[in-house]
N, C-alpha and C positions, 0 to 999 in steps of 0.2 A: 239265815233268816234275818229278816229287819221289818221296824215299822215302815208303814208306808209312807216315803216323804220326812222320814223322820219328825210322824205327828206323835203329840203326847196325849190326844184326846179320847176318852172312851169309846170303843168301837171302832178304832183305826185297824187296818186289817193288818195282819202280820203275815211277810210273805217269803219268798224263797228268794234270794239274791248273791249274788256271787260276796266274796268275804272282800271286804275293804277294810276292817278295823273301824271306821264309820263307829260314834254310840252308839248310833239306831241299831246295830248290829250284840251289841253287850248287854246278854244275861246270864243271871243267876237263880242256882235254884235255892231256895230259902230253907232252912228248918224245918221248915211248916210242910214243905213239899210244893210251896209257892214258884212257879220261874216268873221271875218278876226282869222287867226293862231296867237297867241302870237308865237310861236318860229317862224315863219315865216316871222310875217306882210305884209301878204298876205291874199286873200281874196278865202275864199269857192264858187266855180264856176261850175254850172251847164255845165258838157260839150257839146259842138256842140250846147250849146238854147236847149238841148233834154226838151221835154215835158211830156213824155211816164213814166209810171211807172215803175221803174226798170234804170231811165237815172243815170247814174254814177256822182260823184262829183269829182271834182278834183281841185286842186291846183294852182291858177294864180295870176298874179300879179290886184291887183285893179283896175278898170278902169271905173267905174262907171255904168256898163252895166245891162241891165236889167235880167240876167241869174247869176249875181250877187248879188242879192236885195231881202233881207230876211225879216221877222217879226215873231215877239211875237204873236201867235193865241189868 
């Protein structure tokens, strides 16, 4: 996955892309349970709370919300 265009701006879609090594491409998941952009430091955000398969991911800033909040299976 990568941002789109390698934009760092809220709301940038995050999408499916073959792996380059690309930064747009480099996350981590945080302590917090945050996955957040290295080029960004920003955080992977389930848009609108969607729950539905197929909800889109997009790009925000951190904020500790639960549409926000990742783990290791």
């Amino acid at each position: 996955m990568d941002l789109a265009w390698a934009n760092t701006a809220n709301g940038t879609a995050i999408q499916v892309a073959k792996c380059s090594g690309n930064r747009a491409q480099l996350f981590y998941l945080s302590a917090q349970g945050d996955l957040v952009s290295a080029l960004a430091d920003k955080c992977v955000d389930v848009t609108d709370n969607g729950t539905a398969n197929g909800t889109k991911l997009q790009l925000w800033t951190c904020s500790g919300t639960p549409n926000q909040k990742w783990h290791k299976g």
